[in-house]
C-alpha positions as CSV (number, residue, x, y, z in Angstrom):
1,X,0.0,0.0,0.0
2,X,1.2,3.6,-0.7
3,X,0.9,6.0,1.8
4,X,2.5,8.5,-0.4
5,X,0.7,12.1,-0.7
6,X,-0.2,13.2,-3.6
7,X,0.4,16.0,-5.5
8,X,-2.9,17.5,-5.1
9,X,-2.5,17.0,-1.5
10,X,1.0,18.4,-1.0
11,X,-0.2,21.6,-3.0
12,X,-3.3,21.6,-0.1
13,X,-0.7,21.4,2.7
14,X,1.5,24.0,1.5
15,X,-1.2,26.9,0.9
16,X,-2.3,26.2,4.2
17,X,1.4,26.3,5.3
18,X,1.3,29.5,3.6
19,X,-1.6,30.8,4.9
20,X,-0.9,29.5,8.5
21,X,2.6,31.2,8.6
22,X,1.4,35.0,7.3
23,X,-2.1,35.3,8.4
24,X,-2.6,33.0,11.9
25,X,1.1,32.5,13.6
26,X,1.8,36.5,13.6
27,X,-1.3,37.4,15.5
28,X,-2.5,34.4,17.4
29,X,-0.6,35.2,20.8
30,X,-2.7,38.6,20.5
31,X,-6.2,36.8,19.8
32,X,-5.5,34.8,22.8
33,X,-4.5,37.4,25.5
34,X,-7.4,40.1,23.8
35,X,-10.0,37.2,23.7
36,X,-10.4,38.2,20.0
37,X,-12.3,36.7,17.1
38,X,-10.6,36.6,14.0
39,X,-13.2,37.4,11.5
40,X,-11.1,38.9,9.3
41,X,-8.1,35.9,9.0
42,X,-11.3,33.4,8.8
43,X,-12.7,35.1,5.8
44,X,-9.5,35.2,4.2
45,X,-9.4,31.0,4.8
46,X,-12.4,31.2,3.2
47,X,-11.4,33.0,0.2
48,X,-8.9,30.0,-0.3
49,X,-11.7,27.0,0.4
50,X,-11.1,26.4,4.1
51,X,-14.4,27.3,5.0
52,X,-15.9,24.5,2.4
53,X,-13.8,21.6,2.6
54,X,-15.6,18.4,2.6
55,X,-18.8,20.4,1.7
56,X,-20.5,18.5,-1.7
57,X,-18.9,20.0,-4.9
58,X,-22.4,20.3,-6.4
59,X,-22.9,23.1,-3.7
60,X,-20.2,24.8,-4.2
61,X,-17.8,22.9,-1.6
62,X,-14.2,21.7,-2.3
63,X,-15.6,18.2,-1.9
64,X,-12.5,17.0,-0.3
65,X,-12.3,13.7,1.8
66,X,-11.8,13.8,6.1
67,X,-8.0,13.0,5.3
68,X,-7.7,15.8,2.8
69,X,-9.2,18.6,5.5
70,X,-6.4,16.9,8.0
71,X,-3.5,17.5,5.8
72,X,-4.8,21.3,5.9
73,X,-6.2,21.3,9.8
74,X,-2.7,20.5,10.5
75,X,-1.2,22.8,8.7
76,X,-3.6,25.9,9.9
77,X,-3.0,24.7,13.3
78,X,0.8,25.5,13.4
79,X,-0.3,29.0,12.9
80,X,-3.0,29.2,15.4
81,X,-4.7,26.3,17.3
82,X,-7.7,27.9,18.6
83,X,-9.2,29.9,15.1
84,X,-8.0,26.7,13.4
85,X,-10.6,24.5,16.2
86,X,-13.2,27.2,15.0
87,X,-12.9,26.7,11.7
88,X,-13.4,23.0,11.9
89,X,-16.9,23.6,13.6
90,X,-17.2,25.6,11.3
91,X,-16.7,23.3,8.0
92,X,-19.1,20.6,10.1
93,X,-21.8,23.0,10.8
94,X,-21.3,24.3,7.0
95,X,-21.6,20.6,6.0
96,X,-24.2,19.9,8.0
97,X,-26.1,22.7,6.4
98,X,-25.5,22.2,2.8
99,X,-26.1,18.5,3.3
100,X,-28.7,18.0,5.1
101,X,-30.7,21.4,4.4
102,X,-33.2,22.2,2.3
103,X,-33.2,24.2,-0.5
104,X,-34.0,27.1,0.7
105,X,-31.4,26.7,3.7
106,X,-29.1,26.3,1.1
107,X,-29.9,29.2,-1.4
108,X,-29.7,31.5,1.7
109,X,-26.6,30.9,3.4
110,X,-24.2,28.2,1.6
111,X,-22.2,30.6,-0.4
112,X,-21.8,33.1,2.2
113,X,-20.8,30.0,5.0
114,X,-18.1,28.6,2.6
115,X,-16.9,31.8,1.8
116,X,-16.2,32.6,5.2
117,X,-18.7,35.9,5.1
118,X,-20.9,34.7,7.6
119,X,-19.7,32.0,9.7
120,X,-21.9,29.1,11.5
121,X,-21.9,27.6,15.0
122,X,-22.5,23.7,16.2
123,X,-25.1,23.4,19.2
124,X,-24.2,20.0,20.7
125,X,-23.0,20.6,23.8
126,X,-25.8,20.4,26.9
127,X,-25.1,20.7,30.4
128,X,-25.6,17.2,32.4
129,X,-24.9,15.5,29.0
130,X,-21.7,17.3,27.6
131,X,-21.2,16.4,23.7
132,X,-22.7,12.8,23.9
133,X,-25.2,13.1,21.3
134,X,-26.9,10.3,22.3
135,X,-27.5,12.0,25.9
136,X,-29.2,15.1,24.2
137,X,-32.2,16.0,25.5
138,X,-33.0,19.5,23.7
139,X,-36.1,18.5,21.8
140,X,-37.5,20.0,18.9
141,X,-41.3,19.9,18.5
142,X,-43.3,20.2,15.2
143,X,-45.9,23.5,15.0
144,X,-46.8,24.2,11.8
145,X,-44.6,25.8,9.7
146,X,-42.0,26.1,12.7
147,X,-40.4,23.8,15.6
148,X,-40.8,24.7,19.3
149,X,-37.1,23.7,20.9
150,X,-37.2,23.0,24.7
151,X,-33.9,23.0,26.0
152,X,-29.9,24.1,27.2
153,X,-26.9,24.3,25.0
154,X,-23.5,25.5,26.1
155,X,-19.7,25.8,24.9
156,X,-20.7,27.3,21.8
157,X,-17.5,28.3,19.7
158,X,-17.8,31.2,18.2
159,X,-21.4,31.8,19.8
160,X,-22.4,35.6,19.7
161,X,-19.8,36.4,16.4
162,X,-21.7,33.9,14.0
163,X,-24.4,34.1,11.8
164,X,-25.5,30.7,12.1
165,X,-26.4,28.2,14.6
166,X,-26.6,24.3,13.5
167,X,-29.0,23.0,16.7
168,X,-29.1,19.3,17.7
169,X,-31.8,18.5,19.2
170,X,-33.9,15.0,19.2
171,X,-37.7,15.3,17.2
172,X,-38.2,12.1,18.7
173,X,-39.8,10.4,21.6
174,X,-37.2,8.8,24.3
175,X,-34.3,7.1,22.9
176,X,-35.2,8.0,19.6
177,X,-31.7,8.4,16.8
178,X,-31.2,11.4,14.9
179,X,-34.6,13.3,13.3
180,X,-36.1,12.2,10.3
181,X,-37.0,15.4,9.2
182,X,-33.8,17.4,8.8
183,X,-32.7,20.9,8.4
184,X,-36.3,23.3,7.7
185,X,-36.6,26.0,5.8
């Protein structure tokens, strides 16, 4: 077996390298001690496709596999490992969205999220259950149009800076697995 890179993934790892050295590791120790939120340096990773890695092609996503992001996670992280942990959230929520949304979801806010203009949030987390999704116990009940949720989140990365919040949350009775309905309108 070859575990070899190839080319198109050693030209991934060395824009991110790139990237990583000029626009995260010069300013990182600053975000840290100012508690900032790069906004700007994440657009810019969006500009280059980091905000849309393994988002489908067909929606305007690199379409890249889980090993692909890695190569460039790794990279970004050398630069800065908190924004880098933020923008993995948010390629998953972005994912998430263009995935499993509908088609207005998607006509609204996939370019903008994998361009890195507006940025999106994952709402997993729930105190007494911490990020065990099979512990969840926000619900999210039907009403019309709409859904009624009933429940806590907390650790949201990047909550209060982002545009969008991806919300787990059980449609279910009891025990029920992951909501047959998926992302509204």
């Amino acid at each position: 077996m070859d575990f070899s890179f190839s080319e198109e993934q050693i030209a991934f790892r060395e824009t991110a390298r790139q990237f990583s050295e000029k626009a995260l590791a010069p300013f990182a120790a600053e975000w840290d001690a100012n508690s900032l939120f790069p906004k700007d340096a994440i657009r810019e990773a969006g500009a280059l496709g980091f905000c849309s890695l393994y988002c489908d092609e067909e929606h305007g996503g690199m379409g890249l596999s889980r090993l692909d992001a890695a190569l460039i996670f790794e990279q970004l992280s050398q630069g800065c490992t908190s924004t880098t942990a933020f923008i993995t959230i948010h390629n998953m929520a972005t994912w998430m969205l263009t995935r499993f949304g509908s088609d207005a979801i998607r006509a609204r806010w996939a370019a903008d999220l994998m361009s890195g203009e507006k940025l999106a949030s994952y709402c997993l987390t729930e105190p007494g259950a911490g990020s065990d999704a099979a512990s969840l116990s926000t619900s999210a009940k039907k009403d019309g149009d709409d859904y009624v949720l009933n429940g806590a989140k907390a650790f949201i990365s990047g909550a209060g800076d982002t545009d969008v919040l991806v919300l787990m949350a059980r449609t279910g009775g009891p025990g029920a697995g992951a909501g047959d309905e998926g992302f509204g309108a």
